[in-house]
C-alpha positions in Angstrom: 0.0 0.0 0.0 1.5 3.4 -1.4 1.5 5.8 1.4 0.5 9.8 1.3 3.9 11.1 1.6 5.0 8.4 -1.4 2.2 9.7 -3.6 3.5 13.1 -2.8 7.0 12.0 -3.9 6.0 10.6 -6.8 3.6 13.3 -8.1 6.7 16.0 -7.4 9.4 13.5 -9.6 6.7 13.6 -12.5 6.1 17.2 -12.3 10.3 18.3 -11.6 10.7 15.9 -14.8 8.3 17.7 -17.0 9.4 21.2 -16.2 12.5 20.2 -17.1 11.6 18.3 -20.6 9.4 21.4 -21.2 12.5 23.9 -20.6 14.5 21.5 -23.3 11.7 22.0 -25.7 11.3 25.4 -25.3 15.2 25.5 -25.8 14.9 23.8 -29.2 12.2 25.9 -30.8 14.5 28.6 -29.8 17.2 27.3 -31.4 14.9 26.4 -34.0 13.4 30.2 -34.7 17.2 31.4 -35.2 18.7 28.9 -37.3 15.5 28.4 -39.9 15.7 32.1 -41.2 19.1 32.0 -41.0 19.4 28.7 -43.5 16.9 30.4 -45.6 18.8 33.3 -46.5 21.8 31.7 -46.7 20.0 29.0 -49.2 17.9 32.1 -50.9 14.6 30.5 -50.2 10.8 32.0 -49.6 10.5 33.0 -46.5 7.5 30.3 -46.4 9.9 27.4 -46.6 9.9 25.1 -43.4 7.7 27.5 -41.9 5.3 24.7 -41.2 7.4 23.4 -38.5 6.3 26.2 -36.0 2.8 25.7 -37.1 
């Protein structure tokens, strides 16, 4: 039988976990939004090109 404080625990793993995959994520679009305009000029393409990906 789980007890409170273990459900506590557990609950505050899962959420320390996803703040920290979420800060990753929001790290990679970052990244993302700087290098796709920058490939785009370098490669001369429409501005529209890969745009999709932050849809």
């Amino acid at each position: 039988m789980i007890t409170e404080q273990d459900a506590a625990l557990q609950v505050t793993q899962l959420l320390w976990k996803l703040e920290n995959e979420l800060d990753a994520a929001f790290s990679t679009v970052g990244e993302l939004a700087m290098a796709l305009p920058r490939a785009r000029a370098e490669a001369r393409l429409s501005a529209v090109v890969g745009q999709h990906a932050f849809e």
